[in-house]
Structure formats: structure tokens, C-alpha cells
N, CA, C and O atoms as a GROMACS GRO file, in nm:
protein
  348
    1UNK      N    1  -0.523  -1.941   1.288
    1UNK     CA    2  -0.505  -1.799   1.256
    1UNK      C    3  -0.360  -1.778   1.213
    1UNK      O    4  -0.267  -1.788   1.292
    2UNK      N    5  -0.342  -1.742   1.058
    2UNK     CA    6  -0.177  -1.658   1.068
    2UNK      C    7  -0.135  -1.583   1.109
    2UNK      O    8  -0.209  -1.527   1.190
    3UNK      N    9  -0.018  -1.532   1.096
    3UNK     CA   10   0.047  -1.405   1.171
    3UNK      C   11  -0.006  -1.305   1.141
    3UNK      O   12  -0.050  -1.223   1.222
    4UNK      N   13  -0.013  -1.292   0.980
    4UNK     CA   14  -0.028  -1.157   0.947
    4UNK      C   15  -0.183  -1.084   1.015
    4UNK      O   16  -0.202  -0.969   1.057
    5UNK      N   17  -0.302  -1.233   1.002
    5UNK     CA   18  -0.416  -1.145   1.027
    5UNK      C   19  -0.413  -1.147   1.237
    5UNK      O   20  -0.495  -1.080   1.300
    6UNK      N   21  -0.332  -1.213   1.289
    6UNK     CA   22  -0.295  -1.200   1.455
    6UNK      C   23  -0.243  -1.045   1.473
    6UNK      O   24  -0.294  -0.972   1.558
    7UNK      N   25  -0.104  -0.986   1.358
    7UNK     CA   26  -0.092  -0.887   1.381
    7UNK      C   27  -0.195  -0.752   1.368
    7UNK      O   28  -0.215  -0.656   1.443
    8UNK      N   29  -0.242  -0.787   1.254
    8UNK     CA   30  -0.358  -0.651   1.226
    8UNK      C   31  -0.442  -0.664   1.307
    8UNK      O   32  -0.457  -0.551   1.355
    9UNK      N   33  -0.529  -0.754   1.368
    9UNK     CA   34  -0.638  -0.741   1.456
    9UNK      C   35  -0.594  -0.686   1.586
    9UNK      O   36  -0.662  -0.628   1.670
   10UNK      N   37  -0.463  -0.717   1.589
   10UNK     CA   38  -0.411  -0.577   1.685
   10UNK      C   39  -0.365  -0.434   1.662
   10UNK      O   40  -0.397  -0.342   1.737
   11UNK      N   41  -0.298  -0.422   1.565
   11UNK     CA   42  -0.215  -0.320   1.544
   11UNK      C   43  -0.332  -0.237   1.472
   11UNK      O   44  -0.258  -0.138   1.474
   12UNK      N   45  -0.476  -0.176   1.396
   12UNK     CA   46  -0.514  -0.127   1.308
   12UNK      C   47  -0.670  -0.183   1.289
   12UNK      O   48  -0.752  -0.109   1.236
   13UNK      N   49  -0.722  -0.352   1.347
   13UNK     CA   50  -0.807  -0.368   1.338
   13UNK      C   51  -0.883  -0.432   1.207
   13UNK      O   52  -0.996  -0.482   1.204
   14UNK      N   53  -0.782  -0.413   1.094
   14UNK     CA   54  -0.859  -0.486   1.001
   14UNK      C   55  -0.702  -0.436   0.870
   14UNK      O   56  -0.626  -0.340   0.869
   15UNK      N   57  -0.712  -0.537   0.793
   15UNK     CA   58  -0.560  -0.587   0.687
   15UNK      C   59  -0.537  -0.432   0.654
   15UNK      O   60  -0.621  -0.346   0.628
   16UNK      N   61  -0.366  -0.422   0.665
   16UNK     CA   62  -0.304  -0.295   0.668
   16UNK      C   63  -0.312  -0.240   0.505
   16UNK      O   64  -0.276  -0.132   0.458
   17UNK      N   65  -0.386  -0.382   0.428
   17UNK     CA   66  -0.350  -0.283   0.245
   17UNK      C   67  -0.480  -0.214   0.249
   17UNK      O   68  -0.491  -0.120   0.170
   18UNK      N   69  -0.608  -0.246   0.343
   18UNK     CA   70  -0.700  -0.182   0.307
   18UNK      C   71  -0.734  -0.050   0.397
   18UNK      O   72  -0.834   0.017   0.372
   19UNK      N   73  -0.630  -0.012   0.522
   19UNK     CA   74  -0.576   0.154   0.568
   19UNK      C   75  -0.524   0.212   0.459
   19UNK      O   76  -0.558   0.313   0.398
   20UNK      N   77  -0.409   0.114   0.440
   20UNK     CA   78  -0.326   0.193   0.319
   20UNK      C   79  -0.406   0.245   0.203
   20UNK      O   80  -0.386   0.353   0.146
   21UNK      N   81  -0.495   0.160   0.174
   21UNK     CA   82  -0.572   0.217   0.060
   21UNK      C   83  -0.649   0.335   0.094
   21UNK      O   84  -0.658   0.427   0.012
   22UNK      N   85  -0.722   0.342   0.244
   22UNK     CA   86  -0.788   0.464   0.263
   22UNK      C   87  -0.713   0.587   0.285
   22UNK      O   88  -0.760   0.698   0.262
   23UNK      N   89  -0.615   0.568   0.322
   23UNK     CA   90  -0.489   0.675   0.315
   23UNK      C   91  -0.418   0.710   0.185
   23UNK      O   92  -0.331   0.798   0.182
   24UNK      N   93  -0.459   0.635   0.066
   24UNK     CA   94  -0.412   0.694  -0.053
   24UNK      C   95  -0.552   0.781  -0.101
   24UNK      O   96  -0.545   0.867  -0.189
   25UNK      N   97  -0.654   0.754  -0.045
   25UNK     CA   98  -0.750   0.788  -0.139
   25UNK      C   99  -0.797   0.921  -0.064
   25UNK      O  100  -0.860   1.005  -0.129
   26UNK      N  101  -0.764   0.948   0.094
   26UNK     CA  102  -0.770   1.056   0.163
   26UNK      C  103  -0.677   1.162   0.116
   26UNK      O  104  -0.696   1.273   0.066
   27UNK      N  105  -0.582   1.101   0.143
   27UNK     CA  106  -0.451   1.200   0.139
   27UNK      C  107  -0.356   1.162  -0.025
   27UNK      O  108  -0.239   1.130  -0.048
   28UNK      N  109  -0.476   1.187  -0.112
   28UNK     CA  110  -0.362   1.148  -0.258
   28UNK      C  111  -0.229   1.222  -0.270
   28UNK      O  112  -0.143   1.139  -0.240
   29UNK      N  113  -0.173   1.333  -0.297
   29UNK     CA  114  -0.117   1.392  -0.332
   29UNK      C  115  -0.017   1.433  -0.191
   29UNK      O  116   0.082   1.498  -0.224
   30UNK      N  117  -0.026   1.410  -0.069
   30UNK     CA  118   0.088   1.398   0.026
   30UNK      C  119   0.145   1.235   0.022
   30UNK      O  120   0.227   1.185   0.098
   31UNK      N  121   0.093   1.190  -0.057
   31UNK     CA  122   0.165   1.016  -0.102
   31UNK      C  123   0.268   1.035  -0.226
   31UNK      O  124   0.375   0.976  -0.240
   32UNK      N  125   0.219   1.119  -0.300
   32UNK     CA  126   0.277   1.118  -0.458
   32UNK      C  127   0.378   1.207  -0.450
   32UNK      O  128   0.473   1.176  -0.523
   33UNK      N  129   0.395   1.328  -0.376
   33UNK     CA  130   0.478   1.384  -0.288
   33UNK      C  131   0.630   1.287  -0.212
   33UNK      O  132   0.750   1.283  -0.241
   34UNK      N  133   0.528   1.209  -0.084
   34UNK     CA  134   0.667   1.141  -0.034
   34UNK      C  135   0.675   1.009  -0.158
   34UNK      O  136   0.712   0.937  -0.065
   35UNK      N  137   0.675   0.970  -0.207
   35UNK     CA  138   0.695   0.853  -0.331
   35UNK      C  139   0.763   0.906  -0.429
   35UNK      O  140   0.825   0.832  -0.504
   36UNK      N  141   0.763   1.014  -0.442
   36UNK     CA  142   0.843   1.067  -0.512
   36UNK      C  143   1.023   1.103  -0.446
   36UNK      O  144   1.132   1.074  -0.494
   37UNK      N  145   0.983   1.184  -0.307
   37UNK     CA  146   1.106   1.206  -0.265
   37UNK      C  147   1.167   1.069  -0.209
   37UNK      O  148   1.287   1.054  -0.184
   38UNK      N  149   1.078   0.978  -0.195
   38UNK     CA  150   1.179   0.831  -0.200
   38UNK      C  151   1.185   0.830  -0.283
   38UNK      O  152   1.251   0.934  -0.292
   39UNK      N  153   1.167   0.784  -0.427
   39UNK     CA  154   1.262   0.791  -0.504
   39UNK      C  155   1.369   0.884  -0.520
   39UNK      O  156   1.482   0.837  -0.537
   40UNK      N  157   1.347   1.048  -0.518
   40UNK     CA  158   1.476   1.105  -0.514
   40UNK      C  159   1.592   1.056  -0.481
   40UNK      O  160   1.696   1.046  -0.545
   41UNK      N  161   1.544   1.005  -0.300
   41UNK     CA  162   1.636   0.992  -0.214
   41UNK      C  163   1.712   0.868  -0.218
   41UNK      O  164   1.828   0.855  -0.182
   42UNK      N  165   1.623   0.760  -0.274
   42UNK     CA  166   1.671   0.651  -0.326
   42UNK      C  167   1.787   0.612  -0.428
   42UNK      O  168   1.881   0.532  -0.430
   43UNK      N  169   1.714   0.746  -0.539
   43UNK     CA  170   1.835   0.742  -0.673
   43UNK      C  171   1.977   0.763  -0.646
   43UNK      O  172   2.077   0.703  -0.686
   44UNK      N  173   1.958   0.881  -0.552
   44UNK     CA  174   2.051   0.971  -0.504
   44UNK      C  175   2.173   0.885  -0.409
   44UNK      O  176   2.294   0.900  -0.421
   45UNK      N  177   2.112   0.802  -0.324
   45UNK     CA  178   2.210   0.711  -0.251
   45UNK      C  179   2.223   0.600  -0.318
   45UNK      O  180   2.330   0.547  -0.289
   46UNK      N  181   2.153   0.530  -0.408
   46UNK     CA  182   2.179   0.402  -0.453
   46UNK      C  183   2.220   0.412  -0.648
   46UNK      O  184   2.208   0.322  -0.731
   47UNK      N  185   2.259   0.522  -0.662
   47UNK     CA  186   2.258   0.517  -0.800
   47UNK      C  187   2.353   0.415  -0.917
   47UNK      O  188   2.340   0.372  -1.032
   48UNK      N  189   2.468   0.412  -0.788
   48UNK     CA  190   2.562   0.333  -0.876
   48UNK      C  191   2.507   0.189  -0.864
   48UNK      O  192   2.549   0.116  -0.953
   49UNK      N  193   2.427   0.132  -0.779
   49UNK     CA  194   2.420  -0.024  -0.698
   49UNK      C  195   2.274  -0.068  -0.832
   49UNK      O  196   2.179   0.010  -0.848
   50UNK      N  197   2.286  -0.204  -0.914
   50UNK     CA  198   2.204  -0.272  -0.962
   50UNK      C  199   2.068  -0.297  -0.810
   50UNK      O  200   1.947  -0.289  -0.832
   51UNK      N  201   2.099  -0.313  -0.736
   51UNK     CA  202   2.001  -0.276  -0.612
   51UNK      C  203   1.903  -0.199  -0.650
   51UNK      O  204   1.785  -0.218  -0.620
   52UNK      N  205   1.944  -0.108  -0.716
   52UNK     CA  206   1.884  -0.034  -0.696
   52UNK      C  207   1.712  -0.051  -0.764
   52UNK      O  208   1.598  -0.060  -0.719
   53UNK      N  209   1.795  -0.048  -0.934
   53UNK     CA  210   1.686  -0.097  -1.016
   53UNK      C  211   1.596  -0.240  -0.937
   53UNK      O  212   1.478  -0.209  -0.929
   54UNK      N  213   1.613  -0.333  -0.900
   54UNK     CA  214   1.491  -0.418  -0.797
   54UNK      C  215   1.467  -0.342  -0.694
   54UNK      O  216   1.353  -0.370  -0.658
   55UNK      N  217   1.510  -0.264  -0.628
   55UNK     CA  218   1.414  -0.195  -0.550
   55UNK      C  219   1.312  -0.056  -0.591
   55UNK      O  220   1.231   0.011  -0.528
   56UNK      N  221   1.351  -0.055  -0.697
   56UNK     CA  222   1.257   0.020  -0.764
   56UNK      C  223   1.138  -0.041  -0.833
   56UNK      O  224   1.023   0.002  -0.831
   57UNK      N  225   1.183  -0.144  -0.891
   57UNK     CA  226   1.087  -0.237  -0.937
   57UNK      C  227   0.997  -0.298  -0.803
   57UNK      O  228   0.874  -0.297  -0.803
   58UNK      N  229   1.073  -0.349  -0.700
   58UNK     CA  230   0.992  -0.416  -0.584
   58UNK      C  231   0.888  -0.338  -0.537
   58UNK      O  232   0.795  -0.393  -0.477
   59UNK      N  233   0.890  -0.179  -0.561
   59UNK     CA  234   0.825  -0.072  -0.516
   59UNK      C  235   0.721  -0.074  -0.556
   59UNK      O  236   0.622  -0.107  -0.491
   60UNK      N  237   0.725  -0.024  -0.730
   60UNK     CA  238   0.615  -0.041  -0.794
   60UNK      C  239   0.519  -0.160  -0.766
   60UNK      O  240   0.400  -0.147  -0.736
   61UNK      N  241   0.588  -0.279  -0.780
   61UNK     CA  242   0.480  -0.363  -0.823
   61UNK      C  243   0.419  -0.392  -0.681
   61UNK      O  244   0.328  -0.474  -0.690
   62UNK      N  245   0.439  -0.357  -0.579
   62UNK     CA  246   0.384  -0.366  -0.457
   62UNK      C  247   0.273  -0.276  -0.444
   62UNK      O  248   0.164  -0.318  -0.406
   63UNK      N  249   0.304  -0.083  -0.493
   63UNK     CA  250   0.271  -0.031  -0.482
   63UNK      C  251   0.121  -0.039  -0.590
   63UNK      O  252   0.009   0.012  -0.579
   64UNK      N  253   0.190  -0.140  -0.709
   64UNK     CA  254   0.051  -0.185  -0.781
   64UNK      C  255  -0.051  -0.274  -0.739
   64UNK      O  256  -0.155  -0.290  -0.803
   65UNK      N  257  -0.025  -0.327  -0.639
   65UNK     CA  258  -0.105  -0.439  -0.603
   65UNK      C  259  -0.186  -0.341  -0.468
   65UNK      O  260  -0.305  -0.364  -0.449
   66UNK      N  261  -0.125  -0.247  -0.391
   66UNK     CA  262  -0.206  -0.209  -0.308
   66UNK      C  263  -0.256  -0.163  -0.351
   66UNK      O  264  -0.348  -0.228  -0.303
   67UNK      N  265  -0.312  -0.084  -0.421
   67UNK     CA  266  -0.370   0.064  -0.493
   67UNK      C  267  -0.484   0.015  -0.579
   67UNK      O  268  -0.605   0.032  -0.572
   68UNK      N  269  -0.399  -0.058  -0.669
   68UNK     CA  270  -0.462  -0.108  -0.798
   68UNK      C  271  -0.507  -0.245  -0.817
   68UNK      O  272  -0.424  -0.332  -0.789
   69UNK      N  273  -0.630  -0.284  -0.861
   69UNK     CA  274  -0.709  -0.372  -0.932
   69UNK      C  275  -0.828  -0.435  -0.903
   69UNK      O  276  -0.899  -0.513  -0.967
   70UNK      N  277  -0.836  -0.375  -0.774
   70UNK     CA  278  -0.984  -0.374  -0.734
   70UNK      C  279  -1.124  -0.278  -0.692
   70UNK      O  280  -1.097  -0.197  -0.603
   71UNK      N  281  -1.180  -0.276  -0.710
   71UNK     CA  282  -1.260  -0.142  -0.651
   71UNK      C  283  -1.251  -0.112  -0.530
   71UNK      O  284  -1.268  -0.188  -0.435
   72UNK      N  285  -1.213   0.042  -0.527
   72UNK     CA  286  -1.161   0.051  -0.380
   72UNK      C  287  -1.335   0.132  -0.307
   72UNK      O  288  -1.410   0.225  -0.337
   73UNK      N  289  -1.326   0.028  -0.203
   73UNK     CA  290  -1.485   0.032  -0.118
   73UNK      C  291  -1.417   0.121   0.019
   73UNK      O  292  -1.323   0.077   0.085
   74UNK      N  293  -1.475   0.236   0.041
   74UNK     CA  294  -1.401   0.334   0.175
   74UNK      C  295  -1.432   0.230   0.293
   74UNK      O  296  -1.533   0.160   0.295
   75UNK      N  297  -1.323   0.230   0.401
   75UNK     CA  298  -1.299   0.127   0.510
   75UNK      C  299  -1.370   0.022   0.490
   75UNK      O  300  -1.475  -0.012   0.545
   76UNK      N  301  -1.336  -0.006   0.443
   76UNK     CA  302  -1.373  -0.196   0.375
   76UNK      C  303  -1.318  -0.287   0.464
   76UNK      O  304  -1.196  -0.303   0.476
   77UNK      N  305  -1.434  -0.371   0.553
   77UNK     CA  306  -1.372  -0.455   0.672
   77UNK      C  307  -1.291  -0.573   0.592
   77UNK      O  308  -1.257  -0.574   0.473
   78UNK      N  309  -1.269  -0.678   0.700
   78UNK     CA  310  -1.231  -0.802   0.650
   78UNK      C  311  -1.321  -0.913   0.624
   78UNK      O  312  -1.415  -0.932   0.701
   79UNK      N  313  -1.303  -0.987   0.528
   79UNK     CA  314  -1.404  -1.078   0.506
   79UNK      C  315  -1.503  -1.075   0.415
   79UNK      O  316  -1.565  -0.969   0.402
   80UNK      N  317  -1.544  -1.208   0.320
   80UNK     CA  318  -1.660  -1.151   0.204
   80UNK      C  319  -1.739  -1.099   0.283
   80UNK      O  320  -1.775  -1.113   0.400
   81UNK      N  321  -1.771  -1.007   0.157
   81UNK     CA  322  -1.975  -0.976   0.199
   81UNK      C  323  -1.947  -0.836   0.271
   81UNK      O  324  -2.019  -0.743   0.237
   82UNK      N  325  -1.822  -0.806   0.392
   82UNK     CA  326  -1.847  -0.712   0.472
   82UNK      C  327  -1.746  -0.551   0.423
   82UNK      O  328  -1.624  -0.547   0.412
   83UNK      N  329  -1.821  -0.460   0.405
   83UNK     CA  330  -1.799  -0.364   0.378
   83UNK      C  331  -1.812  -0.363   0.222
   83UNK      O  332  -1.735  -0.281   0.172
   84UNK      N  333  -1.875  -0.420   0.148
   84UNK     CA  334  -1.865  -0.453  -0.004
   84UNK      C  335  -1.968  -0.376  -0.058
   84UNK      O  336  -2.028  -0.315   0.031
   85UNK      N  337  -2.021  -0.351  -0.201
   85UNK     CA  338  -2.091  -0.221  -0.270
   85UNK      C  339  -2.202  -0.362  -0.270
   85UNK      O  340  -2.178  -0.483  -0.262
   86UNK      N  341  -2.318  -0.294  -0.282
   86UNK     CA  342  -2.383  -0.380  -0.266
   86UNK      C  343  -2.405  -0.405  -0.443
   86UNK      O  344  -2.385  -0.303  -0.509
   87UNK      N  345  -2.445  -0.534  -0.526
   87UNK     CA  346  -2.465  -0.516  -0.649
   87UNK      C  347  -2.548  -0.501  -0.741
   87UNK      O  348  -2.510  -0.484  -0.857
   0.00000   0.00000   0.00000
């Protein structure tokens, strides 16, 4: 067993990108809200620092991989087969 799936089967019960995903798809627009004021808050303290730009970038493309490129199935367990659309 790795860490990551030792931690979730405690902390949440099943992999934290697929909460996260039900929490974007519940609550859209109190996400796009705070994602936004991190960035504000981000620009705002890090504007002069090249930092900055990779952590803006690190954001996105994280934020693309949780969200985006698969069909998002509501509380979708772990593991093939379980919680999946049927085809």
C-alpha cells in the first residue's frame, strides 16, 4: 500500500481529487470566487518575484488535471468498475 492511498482511507475515505471534484461540481462558483481571490492575493504579494509566474502556472495545470479530462461520475469510489456510468 502507498502513502498517498494509507492517507485517504483515513482522512476522507476514498482519493482526495475525486472530493475535490465533488466539491467543484457542488459548490462551482464559491471555488471560482476563492481561485480567483488567490490569485488576487497572490499577484498582489508576489508580483515582483519570477515565482510567481510557476506558481501560477503550477496552479493551473494541477487545477487542470483535477477538474478536467475525465467524466466526472458524482462520488466515484476507488477502483475500476466502482462508482463508474455504466456503458
Amino acid at each position: 500500500m502507498n502513502w498517498y492511498r494509507a492517507l485517504w482511507s483515513k482522512l476522507g475515505g476514498r482519493p482526495w481529487t475525486y472530493i475535490l471534484r465533488d466539491a467543484w461540481h457542488k459548490l462551482e462558483g464559491i471555488w471560482i470566487i476563492g481561485l480567483v481571490a488567490a490569485g488576487a492575493v497572490m499577484g498582489h504579494w508576489f508580483w515582483e518575484l519570477s515565482l510567481w509566474f510557476l506558481l501560477v502556472f503550477a496552479l493551473g495545470y494541477i487545477a487542470g488535471h483535477l477538474f478536467w479530462g475525465k467524466d466526472y461520475v458524482p462520488d466515484q469510489k476507488d477502483g475500476p468498475g466502482e462508482g463508474q456510468p455504466e456503458p
